[in-house]
C-alpha positions as CSV (number, residue, x, y, z in Angstrom):
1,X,-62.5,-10.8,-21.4
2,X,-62.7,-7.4,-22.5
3,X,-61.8,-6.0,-26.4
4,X,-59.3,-3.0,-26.7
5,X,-62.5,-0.6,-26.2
6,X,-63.1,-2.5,-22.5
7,X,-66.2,-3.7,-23.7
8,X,-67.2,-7.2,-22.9
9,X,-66.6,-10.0,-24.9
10,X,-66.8,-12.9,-22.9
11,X,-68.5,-13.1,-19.2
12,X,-66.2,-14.6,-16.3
13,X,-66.5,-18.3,-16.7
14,X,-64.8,-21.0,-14.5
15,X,-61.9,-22.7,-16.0
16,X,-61.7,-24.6,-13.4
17,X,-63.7,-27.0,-11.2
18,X,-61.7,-27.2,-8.0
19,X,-60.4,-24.3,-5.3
20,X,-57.0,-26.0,-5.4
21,X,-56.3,-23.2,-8.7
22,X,-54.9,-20.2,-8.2
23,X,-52.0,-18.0,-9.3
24,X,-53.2,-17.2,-13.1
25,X,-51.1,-15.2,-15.4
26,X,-51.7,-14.6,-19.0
27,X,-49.3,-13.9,-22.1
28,X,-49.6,-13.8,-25.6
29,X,-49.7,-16.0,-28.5
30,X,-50.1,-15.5,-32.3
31,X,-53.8,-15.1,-34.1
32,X,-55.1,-13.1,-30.7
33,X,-54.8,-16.3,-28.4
34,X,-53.4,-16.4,-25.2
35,X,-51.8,-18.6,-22.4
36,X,-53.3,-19.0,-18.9
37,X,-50.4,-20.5,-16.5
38,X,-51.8,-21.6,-13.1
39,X,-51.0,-23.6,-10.6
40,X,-53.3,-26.7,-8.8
41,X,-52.3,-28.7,-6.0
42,X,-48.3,-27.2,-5.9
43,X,-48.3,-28.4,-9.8
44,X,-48.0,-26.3,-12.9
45,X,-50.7,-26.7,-15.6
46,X,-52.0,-24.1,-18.7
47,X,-54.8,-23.4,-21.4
48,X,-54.9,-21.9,-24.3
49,X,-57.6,-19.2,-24.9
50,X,-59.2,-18.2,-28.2
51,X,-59.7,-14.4,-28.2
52,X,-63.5,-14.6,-28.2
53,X,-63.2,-16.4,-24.7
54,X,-63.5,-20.1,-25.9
55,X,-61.2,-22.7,-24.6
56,X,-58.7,-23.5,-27.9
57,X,-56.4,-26.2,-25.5
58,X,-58.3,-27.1,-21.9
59,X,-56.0,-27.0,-19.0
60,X,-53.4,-29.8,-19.0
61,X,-50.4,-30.6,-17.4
62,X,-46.7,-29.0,-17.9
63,X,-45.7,-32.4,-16.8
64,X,-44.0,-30.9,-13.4
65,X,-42.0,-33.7,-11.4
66,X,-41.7,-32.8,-7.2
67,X,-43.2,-29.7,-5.9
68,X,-42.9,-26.2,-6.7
69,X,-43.2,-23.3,-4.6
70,X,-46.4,-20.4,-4.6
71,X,-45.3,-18.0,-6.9
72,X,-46.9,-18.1,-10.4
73,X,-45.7,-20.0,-13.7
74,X,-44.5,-17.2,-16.5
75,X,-45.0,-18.4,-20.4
76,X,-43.1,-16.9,-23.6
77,X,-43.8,-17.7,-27.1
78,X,-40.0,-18.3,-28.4
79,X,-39.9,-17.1,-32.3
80,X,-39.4,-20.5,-33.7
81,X,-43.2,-21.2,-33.2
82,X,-43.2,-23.0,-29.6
83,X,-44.0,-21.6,-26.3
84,X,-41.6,-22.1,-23.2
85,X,-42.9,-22.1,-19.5
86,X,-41.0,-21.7,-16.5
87,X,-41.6,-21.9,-12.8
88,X,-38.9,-21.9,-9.6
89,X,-39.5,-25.2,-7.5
90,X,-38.3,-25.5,-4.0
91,X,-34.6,-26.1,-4.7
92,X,-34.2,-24.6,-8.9
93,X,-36.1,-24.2,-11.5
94,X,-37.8,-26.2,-14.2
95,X,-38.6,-25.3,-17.8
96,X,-41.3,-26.7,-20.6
97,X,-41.6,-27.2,-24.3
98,X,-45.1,-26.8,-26.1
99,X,-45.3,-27.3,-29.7
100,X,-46.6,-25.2,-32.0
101,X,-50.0,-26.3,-31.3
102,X,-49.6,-26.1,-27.9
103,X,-49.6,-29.4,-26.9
104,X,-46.8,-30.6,-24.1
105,X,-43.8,-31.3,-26.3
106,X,-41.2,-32.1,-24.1
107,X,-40.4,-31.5,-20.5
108,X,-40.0,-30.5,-17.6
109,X,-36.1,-30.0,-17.4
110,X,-35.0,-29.1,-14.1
111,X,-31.6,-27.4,-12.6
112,X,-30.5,-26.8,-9.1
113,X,-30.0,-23.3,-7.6
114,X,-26.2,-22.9,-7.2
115,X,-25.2,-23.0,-3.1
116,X,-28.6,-25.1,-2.7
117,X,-30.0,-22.2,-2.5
118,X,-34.0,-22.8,-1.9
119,X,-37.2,-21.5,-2.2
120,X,-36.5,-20.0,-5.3
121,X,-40.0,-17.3,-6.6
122,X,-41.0,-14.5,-8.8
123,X,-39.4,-16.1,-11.6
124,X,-40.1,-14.9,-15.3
125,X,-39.1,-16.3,-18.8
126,X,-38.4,-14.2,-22.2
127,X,-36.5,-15.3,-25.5
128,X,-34.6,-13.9,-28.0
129,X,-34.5,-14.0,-31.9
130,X,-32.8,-17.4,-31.6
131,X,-35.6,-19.1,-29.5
132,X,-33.2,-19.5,-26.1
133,X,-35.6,-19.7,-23.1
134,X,-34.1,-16.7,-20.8
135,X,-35.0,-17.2,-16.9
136,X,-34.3,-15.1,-13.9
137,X,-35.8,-15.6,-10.7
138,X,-35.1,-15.0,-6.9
139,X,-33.7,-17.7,-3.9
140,X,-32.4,-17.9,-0.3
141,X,-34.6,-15.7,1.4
142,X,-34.9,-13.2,-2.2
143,X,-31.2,-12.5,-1.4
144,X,-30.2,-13.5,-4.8
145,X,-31.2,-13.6,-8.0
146,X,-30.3,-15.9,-10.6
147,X,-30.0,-16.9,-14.4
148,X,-30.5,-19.9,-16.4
149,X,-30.6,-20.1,-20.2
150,X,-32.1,-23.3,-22.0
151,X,-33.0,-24.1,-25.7
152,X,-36.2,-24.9,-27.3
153,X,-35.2,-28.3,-27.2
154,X,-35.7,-28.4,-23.5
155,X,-31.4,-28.2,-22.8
156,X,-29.7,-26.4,-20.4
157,X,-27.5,-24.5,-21.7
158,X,-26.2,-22.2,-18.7
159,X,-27.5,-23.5,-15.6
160,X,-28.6,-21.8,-12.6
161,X,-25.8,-18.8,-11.9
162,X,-25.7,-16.3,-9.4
163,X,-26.4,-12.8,-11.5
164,X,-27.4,-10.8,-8.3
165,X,-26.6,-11.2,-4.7
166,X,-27.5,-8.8,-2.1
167,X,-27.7,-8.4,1.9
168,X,-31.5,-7.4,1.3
169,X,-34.8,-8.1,-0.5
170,X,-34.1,-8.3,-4.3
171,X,-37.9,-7.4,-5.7
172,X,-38.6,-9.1,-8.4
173,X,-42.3,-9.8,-9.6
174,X,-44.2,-12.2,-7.9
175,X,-46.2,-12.2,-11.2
176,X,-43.3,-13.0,-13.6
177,X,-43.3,-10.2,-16.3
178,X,-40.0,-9.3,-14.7
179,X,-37.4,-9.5,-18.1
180,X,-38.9,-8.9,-21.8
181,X,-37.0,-9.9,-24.7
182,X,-34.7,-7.2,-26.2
183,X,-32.4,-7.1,-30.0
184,X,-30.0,-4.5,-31.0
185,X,-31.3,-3.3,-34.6
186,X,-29.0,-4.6,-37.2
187,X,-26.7,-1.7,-38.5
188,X,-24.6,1.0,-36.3
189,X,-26.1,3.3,-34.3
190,X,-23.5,5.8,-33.2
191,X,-24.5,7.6,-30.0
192,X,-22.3,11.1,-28.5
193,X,-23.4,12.9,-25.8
194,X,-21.7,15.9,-23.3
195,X,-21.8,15.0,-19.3
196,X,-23.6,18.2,-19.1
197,X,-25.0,21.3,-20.7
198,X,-23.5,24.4,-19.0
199,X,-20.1,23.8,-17.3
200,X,-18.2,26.1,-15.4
201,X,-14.4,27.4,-15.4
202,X,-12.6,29.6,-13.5
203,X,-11.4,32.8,-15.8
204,X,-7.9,31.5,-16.8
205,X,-8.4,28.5,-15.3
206,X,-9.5,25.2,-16.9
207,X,-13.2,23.4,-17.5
208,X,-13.7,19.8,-17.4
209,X,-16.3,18.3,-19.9
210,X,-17.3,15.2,-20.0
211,X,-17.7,13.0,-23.4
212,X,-19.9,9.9,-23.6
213,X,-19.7,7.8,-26.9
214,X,-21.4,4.3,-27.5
215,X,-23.2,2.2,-30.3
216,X,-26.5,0.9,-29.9
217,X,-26.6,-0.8,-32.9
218,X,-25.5,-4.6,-33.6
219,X,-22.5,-3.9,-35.9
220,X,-19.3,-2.8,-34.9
221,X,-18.3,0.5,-35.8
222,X,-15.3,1.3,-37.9
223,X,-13.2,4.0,-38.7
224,X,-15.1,6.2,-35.7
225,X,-14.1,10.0,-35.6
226,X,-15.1,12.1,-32.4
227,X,-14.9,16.0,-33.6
228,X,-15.4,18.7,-31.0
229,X,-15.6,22.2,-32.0
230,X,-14.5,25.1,-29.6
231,X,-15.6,28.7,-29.4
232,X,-13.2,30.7,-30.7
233,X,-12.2,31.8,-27.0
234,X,-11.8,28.8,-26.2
235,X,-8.4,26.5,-26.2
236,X,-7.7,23.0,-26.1
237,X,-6.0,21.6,-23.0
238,X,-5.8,18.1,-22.6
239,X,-8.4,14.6,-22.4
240,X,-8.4,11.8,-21.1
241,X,-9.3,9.5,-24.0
242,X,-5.7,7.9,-24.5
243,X,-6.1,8.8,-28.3
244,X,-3.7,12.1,-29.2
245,X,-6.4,13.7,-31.0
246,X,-6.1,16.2,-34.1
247,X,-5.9,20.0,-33.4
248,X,-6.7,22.6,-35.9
249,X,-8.1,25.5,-34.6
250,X,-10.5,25.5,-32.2
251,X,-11.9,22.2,-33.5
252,X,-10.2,18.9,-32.0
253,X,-10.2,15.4,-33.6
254,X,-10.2,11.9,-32.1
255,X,-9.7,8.9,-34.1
256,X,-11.5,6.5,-31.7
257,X,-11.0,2.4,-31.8
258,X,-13.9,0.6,-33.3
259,X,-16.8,0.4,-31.3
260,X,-18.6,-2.9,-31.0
261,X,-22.6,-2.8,-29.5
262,X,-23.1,-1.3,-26.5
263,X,-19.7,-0.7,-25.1
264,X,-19.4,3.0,-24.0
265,X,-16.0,4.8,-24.9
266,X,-16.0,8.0,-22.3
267,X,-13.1,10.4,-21.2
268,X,-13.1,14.5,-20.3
269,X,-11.6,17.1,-22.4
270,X,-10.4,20.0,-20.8
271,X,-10.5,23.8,-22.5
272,X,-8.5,26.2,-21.1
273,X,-10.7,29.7,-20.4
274,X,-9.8,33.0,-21.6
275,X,-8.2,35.1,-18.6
276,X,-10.1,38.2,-18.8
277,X,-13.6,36.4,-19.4
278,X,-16.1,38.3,-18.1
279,X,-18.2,36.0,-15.1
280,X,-21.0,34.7,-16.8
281,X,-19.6,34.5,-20.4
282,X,-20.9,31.7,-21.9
283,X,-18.6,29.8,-24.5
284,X,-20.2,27.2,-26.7
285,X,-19.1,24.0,-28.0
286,X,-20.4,21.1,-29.8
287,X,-19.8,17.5,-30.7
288,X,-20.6,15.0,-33.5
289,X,-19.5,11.6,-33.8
290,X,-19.0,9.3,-37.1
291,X,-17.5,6.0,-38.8
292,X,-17.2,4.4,-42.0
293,X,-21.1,3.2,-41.9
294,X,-24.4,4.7,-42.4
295,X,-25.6,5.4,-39.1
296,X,-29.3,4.2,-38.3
297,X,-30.3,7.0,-36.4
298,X,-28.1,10.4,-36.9
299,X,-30.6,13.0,-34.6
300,X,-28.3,11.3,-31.6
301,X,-24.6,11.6,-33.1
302,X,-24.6,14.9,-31.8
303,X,-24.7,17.3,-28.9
304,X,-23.8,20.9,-27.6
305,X,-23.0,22.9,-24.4
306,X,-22.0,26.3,-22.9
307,X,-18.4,26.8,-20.8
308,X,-19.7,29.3,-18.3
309,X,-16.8,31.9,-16.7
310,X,-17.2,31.3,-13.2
311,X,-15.4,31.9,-10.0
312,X,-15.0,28.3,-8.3
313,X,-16.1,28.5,-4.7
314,X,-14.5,26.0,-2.1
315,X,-16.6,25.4,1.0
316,X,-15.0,24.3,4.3
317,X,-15.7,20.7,5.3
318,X,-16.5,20.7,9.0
319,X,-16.2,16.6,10.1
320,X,-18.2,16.4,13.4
C-alpha cells in the first residue's frame, strides 16, 4: 500500500493462506477504507482494509450459492451507507448486501441470463443517488451484454435484459470498473452548438447549417427560444425544425418545445448566399439558446460560424 506521494505505507502482506485466491480488485469506502473482492475455490469472498494496511473486516464469505465463473467480483458503496457486490456465475448473475459495517447483510440474489445465455464475465456494478445496484456484464461467447438493476434490499428489480447484442467480441473489463455512477446536476443546463465552423455555399446558391440543441441538466426546460443571427448578406431560406420561426432581419427566431434532460432537439437552417459573393467571402453567424430558467452553465448556450462563398465541385463516381 502506497500514500498519494507513492511512498510505502504498508509492506505486501498475505491476506490469504491458500493459492486457491486470486482475482483481487479493490474499490472505495468512506474514512480511507477500501474493499478487496476475490475469489477462492470458484466462490466469491471480500475484506475490508483500513488505510494504514490493517485488516478492519478479515475475508468472509459473500454467501455465493453454485459456482461462478473466473472473472473478478466488482463492489460499489451505494449512498445509503451499504456496499453492493456483484459477480456473473455460469448461467446470470448474483448480487450481495453488506451493511454499513460491512458485515454480510443479506444475499446472494441471483437471476438468469435471458436465452440461457451462459458463461456470463467482466461484469461491473455502480449505483445511483437512490442506492439501485446497476450491473452490466457480458454472456454467450461475450456476444452480448446485459443489464440487471436491483435494490439495496437485495430485489430485483429489472432482471437480466439484453442491452447489447453483437456478431463479435463485446470488450468489456475483465476487471469490472466497466460503468461508474453518473447524475444530471439539478437545474437546466441549456446546450447550442453549429454542425460546424466554416460552411460553404455556392454564390447564389444555398448553405446548409446544421443546429444541435439539448439540456444537460435534470429539469425540463420551458419557454426555450433558439435565436440565430445572420450577416447582413446573408438571407434566411428555410429549416428543418418543424417550428415556423420568427424573422426580423437578418436574425431568425424559434420558439422550441420544452426540452426535458438529455433529449437533443437538431434540424439545418438554410441561408441563401449573396449572388455576386466574391469566392472566399466569409459571412458570419451566431447562435444562442434560452428558456424561462436560469441556466447552470451559460459559456455553452452559445456558438458561431462563417458561411464561406464557394464553388461546389461534383466528382464523378466511377463503380468498378
Amino acid at each position: 500500500m502506497r500514500d498519494t506521494n507513492g511512498a510505502s505505507v504498508f509492506a505486501p502482506a498475505a491476506l490469504t493462506s491458500d493459492n486457491a485466491s486470486y482475482t483481487p480488485v479493490i474499490n472505495s469506502l468512506t474514512g480511507g477504507k477500501v474493499i478487496l473482492t476475490l475469489k477462492n475455490d470458484l466462490k466469491p469472498y471480500y475484506a475490508v482494509i483500513n488505510s494504514n494496511g490493517s485488516i478492519s473486516k478479515p475475508v468472509s464469505s459473500l454467501g455465493a450459492t453454485g459456482t461462478i465463473n473466473n472473472y473478478p467480483i466488482d463492489a460499489v458503496l451505494l449512498p445509503n451507507g451499504k456496499v453492493a457486490a456483484a459477480w456473473a456465475t455460469t448461467t446470470g448473475v448474483q448480487f450481495s448486501i453488506l451493511n454499513s459495517a460491512y458485515a454480510l447483510e443479506s444475499g446472494p440474489f441471483s437471476a438468469a441470463n435471458p436465452n440461457s445465455e451462459d458463461w456470463g464475465g467482466g461484469l461491473s456494478v455502480t449505483t445511483d443517488t437512490d442506492s439501485h445496484v446497476i450491473m452490466i456484464w457480458a454472456a454467450g461467447d461475450n456476444g452480448n451484454l446485459f443489464y440487471a438493476l436491483g435494490d439495496s434490499a437485495g430485489a430485483f428489480i429489472t432482471p437480466p435484459m439484453f442491452y447489447k447484442q453483437s456478431n463479435t467480441w463485446i470488450n468489456t473489463s475483465y476487471n469490472g470498473q466497466g460503468n461508474v455512477p453518473y447524475s444530471l446536476p439539478v437545474g437546466v443546463d441549456g446546450v447550442a452548438s453549429l454542425s460546424a465552423s466554416l460552411v460553404g455555399g455556392q454564390p447564389g446558391g444555398n448553405a446548409l447549417v446544421g443546429i444541435q440543441t439539448t439540456n444537460h441538466g435534470a429539469a425540463i426546460a420551458t419557454g426555450v427560444t433558439l435565436t440565430v443571427t445572420l450577416d447582413s448578406n446573408l438571407t434566411y431560406v428555410s429549416d428543418t425544425s418543424g417550428v415556423v420561426p420568427t424573422v426580423m432581419g437578418n436574425t431568425v427566431i424559434w420558439n422550441l418545445p420544452n426540452m426535458a434532460p438529455l433529449i437533443d432537439q437538431n434540424f439545418t437552417l438554410v441561408v441563401g448566399v449573396p449572388a455576386g459573393a466574391a469566392l472566399g467571402t466569409l459571412y458570419p453567424l451566431s447562435l444562442s439558446l434560452a428558456s424561462n430558467e436560469a441556466d447552470l452553465n451559460l459559456s455553452d448556450n452559445t456558438d458561431s460560424a462563417d458561411v464561406m462563398a464557394a464553388l461546389q465541385i461534383f466528382l464523378p463516381l466511377i463503380l468498378r
